[in-house]
VEXSEKE-474108 format. One line per 3 residues: number of its first residue (from 1); their letters; for each residue x, y, z of N, C-alpha, C. Coordinates in steps of 0.1 Angstrom, whole numbers. Layout:
N
NUM> A> X Y Z X Y Z X Y Z | ... .
This chain:
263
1> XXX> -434 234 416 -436 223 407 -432 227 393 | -426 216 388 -415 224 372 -427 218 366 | -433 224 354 -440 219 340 -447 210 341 .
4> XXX> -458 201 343 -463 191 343 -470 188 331 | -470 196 324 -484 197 312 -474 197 299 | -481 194 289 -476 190 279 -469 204 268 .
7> XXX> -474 212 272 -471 232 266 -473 242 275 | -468 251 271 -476 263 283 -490 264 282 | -493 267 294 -510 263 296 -513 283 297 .
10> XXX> -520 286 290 -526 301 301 -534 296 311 | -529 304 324 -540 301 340 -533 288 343 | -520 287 338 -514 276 346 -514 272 361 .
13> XXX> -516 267 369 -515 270 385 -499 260 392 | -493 256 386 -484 250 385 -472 255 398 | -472 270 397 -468 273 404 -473 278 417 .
16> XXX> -482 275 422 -495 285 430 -500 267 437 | -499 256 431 -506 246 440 -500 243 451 | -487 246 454 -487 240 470 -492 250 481 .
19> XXX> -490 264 476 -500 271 487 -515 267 485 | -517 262 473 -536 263 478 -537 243 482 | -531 240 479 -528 223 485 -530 227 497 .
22> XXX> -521 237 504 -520 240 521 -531 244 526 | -536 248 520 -550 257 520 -562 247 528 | -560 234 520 -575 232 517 -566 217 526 .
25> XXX> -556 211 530 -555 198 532 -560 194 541 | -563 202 551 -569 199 567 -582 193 565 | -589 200 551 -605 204 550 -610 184 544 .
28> XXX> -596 177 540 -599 169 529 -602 154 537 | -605 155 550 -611 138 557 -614 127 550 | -627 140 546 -638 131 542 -642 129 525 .
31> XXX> -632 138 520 -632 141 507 -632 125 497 | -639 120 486 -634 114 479 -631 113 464 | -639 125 457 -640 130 444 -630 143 445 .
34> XXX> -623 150 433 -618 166 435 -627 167 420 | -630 181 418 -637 182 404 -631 193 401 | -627 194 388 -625 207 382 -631 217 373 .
37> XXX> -640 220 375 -649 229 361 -643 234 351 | -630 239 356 -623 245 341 -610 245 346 | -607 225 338 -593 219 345 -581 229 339 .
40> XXX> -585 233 326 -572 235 319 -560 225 320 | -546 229 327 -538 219 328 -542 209 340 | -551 211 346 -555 200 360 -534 198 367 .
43> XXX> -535 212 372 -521 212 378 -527 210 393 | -542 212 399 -543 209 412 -547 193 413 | -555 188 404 -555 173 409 -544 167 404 .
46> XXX> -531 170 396 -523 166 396 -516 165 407 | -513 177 410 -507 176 427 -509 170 433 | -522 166 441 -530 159 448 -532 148 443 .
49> XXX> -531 143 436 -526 128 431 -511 119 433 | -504 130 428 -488 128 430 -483 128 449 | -491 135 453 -490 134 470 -499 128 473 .
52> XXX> -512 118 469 -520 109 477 -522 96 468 | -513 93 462 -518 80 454 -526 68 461 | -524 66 476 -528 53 481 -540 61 484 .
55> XXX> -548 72 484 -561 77 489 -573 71 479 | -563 72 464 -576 65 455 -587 73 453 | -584 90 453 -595 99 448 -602 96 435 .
58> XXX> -613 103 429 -619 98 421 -619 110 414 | -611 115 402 -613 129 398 -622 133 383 | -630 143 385 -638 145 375 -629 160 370 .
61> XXX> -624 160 357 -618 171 347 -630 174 336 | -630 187 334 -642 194 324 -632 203 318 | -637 208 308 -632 219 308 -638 222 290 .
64> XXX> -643 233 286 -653 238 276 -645 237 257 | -629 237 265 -624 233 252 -622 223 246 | -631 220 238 -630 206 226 -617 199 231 .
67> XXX> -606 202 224 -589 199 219 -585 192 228 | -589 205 235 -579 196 251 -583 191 257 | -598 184 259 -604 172 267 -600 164 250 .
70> XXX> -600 165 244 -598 155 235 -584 152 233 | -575 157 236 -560 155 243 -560 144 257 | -568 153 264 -567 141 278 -569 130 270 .
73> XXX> -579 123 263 -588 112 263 -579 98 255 | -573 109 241 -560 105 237 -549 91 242 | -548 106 253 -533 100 262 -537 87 271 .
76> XXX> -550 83 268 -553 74 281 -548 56 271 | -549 60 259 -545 51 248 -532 54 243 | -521 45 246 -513 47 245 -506 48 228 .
79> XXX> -513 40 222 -509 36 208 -513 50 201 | -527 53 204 -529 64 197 -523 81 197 | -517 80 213 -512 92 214 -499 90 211 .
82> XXX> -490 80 205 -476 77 199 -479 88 187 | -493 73 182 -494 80 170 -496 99 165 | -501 103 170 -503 117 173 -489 118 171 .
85> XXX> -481 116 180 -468 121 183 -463 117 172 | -457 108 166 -455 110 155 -454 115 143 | -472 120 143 -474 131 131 -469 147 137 .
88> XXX> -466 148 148 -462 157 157 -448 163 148 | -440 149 148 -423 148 147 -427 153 130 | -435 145 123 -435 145 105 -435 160 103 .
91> XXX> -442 166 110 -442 180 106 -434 187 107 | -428 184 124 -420 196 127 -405 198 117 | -405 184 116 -394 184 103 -391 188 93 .
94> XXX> -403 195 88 -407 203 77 -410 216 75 | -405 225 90 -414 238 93 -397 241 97 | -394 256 94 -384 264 90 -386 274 102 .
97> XXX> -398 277 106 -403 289 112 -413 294 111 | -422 299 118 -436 302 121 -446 306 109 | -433 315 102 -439 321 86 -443 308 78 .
100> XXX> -430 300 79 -436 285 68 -447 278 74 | -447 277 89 -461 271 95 -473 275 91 | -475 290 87 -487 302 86 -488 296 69 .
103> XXX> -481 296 64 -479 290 46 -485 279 41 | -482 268 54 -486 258 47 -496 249 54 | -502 257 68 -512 247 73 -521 246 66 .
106> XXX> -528 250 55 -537 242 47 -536 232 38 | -516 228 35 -516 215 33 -516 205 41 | -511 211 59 -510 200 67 -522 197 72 .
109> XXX> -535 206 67 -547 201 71 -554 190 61 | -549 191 47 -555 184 34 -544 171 37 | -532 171 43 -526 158 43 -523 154 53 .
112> XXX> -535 154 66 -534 146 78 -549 146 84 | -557 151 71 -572 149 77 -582 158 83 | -582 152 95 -592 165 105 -579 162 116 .
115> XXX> -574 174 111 -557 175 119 -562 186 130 | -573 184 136 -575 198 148 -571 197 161 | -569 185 164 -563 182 175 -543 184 174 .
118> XXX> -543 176 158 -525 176 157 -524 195 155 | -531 201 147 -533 218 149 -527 222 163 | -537 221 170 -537 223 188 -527 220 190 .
121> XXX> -519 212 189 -507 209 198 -495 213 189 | -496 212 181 -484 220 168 -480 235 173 | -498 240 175 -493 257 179 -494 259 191 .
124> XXX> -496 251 203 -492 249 216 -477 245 222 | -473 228 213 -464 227 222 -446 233 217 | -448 234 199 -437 238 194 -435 250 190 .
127> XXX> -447 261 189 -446 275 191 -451 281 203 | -446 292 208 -448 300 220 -453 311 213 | -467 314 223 -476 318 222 -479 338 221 .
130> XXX> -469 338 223 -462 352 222 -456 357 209 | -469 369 201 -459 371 189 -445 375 192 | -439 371 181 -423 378 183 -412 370 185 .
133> XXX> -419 354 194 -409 346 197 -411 334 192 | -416 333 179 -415 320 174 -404 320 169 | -393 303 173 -381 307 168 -380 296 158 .
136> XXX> -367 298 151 -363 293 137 -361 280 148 | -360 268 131 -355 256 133 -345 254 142 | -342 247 154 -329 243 157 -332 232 167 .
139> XXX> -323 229 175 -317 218 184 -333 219 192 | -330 232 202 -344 238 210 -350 235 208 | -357 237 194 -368 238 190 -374 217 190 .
142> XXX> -368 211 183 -367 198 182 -368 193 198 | -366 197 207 -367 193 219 -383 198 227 | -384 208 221 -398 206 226 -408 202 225 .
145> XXX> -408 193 210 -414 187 201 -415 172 214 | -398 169 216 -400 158 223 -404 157 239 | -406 168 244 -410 168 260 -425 166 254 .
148> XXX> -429 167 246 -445 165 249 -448 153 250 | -439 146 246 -443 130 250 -441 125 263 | -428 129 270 -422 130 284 -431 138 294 .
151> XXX> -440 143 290 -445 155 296 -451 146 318 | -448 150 323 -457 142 339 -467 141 341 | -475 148 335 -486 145 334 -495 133 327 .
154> XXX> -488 127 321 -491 117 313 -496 101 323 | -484 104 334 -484 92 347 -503 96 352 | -506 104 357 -514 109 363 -532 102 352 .
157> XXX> -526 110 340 -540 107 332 -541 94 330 | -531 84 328 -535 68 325 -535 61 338 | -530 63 349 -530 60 362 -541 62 374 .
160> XXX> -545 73 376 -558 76 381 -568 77 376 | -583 74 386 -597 74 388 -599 87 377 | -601 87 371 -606 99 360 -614 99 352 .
163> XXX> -628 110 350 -637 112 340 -632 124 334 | -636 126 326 -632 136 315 -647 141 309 | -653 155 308 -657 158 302 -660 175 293 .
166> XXX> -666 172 286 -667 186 278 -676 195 278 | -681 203 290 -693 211 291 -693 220 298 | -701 227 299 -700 239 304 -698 238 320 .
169> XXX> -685 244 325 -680 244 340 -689 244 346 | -701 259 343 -712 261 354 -722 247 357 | -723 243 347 -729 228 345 -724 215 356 .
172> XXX> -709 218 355 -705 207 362 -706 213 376 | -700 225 380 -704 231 393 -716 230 397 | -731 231 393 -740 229 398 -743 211 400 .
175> XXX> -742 205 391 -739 188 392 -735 183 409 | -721 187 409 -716 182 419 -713 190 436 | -715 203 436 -714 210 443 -723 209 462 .
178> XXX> -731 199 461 -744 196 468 -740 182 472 | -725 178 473 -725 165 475 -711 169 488 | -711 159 501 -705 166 509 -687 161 509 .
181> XXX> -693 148 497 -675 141 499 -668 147 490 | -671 158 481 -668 167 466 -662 173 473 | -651 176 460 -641 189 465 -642 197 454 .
184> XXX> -646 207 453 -648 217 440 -636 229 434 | -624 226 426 -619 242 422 -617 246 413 | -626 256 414 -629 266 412 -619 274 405 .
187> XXX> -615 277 391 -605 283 383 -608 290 372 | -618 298 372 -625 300 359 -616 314 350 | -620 317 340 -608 329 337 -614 343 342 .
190> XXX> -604 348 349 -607 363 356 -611 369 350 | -619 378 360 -622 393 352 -614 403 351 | -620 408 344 -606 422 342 -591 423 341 .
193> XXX> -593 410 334 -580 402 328 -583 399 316 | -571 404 303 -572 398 287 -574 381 293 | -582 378 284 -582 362 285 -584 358 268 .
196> XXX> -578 364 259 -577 362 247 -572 349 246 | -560 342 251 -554 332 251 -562 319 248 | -574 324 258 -581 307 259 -592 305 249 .
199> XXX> -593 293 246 -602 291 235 -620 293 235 | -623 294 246 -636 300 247 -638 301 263 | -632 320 267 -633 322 280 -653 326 285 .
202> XXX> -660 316 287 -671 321 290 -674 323 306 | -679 336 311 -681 341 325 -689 339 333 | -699 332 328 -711 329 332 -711 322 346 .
205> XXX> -702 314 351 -698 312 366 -700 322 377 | -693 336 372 -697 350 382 -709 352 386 | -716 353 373 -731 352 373 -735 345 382 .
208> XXX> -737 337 381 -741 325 393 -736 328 405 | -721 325 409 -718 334 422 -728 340 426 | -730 358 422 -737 367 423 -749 359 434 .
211> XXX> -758 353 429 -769 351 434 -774 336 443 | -757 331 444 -760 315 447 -748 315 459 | -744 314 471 -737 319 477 -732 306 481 .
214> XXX> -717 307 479 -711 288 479 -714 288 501 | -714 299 508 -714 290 516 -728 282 519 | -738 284 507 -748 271 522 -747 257 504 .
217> XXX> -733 257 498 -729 242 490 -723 231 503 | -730 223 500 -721 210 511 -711 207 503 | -704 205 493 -689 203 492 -679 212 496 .
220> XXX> -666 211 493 -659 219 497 -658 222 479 | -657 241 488 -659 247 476 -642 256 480 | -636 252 470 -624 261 466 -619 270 460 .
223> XXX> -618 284 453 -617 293 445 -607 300 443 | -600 299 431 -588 310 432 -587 313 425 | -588 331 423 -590 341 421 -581 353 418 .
226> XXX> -580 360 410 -573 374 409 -581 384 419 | -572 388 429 -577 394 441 -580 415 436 | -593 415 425 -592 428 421 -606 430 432 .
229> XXX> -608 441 424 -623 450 437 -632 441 438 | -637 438 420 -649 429 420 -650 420 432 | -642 409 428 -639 396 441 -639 399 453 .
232> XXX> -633 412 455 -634 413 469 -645 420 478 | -655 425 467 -671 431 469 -675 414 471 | -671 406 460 -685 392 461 -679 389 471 .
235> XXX> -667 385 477 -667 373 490 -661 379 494 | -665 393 503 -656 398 510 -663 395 528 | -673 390 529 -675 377 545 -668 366 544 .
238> XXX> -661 363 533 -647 347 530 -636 353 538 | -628 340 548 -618 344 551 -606 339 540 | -596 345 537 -594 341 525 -580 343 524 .
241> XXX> -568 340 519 -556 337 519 -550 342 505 | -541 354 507 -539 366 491 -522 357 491 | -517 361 481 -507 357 474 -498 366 463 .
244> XXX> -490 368 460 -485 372 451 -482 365 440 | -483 371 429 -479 362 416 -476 369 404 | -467 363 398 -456 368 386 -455 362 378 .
247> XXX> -461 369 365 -462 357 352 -451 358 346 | -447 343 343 -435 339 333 -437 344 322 | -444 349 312 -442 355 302 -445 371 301 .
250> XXX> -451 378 306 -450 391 306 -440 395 322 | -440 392 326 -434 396 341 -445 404 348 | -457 403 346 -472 413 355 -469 407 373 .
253> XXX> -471 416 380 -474 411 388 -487 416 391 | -494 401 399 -508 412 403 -512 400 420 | -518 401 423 -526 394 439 -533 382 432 .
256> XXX> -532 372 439 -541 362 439 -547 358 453 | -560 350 453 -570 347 466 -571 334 463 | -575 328 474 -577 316 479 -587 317 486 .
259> XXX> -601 315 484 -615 314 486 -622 300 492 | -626 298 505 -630 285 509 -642 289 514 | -653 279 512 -667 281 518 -668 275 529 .
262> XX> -654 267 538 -661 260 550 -645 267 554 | -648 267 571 -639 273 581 -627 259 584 .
C-alpha cells in the first residue's frame, strides 16, 4: 500500500497490513467494531475499510497525541481543513529552508494564533524528519505541501463509522477488550526501540500485558510487535506469524510478530 497518510508517520504499518489483514480475516464473522489504541496513521482500519466498505464496521481511533486526533477531527469538516491548508501554502511560501523555519516560528506562532496544530503538520508534512535532509525551497518541496490535501486517507475519515478519541491506549484497551464483536490492534511503541519520534511514547500497555493475559479477552485481540526476547518471554504459548521488515528511512532491518489471542 503506497502512503495513505498525510506525512511520514513513525510505526507506519502501511507496508506490513496486508500480511496482518491475512492474519486475522478468517477470525472477522462476527466482528463489528475494529479499535485502535494507538492509531497513529490508522493504516490497518484503513485497509479494512478500503477492502470492506459494504460491511459498515464501526471504527474506534485513540491515540494519546493531542495534534493528531485533532488532525483526524479537522478533516471530517471540510471547510476547516481547506482552511488549515491554506495557512499550510501561506507559509510554505515564505520558508527558504529549515534554518529560516527554526528563525521564524515565533512569528508564525504570534501571526496565526494557537498555530499548534498548523506547527504539527508544517514539521510533519513539509520537513522530513531526519536531521540532515531538510531541503531548500523548490518544485519537490511545494509538492508535498500539496499531497497533504490529496492524501487517501482523507476518503476513509469523512466516509466511515468513526469515533476519535484522545486517551490513554491502556484505557481504551481495557473499555473494549471484553466485548466479543471487537476487534482490538494492538500497536503500541516497542521496546528496545528509540521511540524518540513519537510525541508521548508511554509503555504502560506491557505492564498490563504482564499480568492480564489477552487470551481469556473475548474480543479479538491482535498484536504487532517487534519480535525481540522480551515479546517472545510474554507470548511465547501464542502461535504467532514473524516477518521481516525494513525501514525506509534508516534501512534497519529487524523481525516483526503477529500475535492473536484466539486460534
Amino acid at each position: 500500500m503506497k502512503n495513505h497518510f498525510f506525512f511520514p508517520y513513525t510505526g507506519n504499518k502501511r507496508t506490513e497490513v496486508e500480511k496482518i489483514y491475512d492474519s486475522i480475516k478468517d477470525k472477522m464473522e462476527n466482528i463489528k467494531c475494529i479499535i485502535e489504541p494507538f492509531c497513529g496513521s490508522s493504516a490497518l482500519s484503513y485497509y479494512i475499510w478500503l477492502n470492506n466498505k459494504e460491511k459498515n464496521y464501526k471504527y474506534i481511533l485513540n491515540d494519546n497525541n493531542e495534534k493528531l486526533i485533532e488532525l483526524y477531527k479537522i478533516v471530517k469538516d471540510e471547510k476547516k481543513f481547506n482552511e488549515l491548508f491554506d495557512k499550510l501554502n501561506k507559509i510554505v511560501d515564505k520558508i527558504f529552508s529549515y534554518e529560516e523555519f527554526e528563525k521564524r516560528k515565533e512569528e508564525y506562532k504570534k501571526n496565526v494564533n494557537k498555530e499548534d496544530l498548523l506547527g504539527y503538520c508544517l514539521k510533519n508534512r513539509v520537513f522530513q524528519r531526519v536531521p540532515g535532509l531538510f531541503p531548500s525551497i523548490n518544485e519537490n518541496f511545494r509538492k508535498r505541501t500539496h499531497l497533504f490535501i490529496n492524501a487517501p486517507v482523507i476518503d476513509f475519515l469523512r466516509n466511515a463509522n468513526i469515533e476519535f478519541y484522545n486517551k490513554s491506549g491502556l484505557d481504551i484497551y481495557k473499555e473494549y477488550c471484553n466485548k466479543p464483536e471487537n476487534l482490538i490492534f494492538l500497536d503500541p511503541p516497542y521496546l528496545l526501540t528509540c521511540n524518540s519520534l513519537y510525541e508521548n511514547p508511554i509503555m504502560d500497555i506491557y505492564e498490563y500485558l504482564v499480568d492480564n493475559d489477552i487470551e481469556n479477552n473475548k474480543a479479538l485481540i491482535v498484536l504487532c510487535l517487534e519480535n525481540n526476547f522480551i515479546i517472545k518471554l510474554l507470548f511465547k504459548k501464542y502461535n504467532s506469524l514473524t516477518y521481516q521488515k525494513r525501514y525506509e528511512n534508516n534501512h534497519k532491518k529487524t523481525e516483526h510478530v503477529i500475535i492473536l489471542n484466539k486460534k
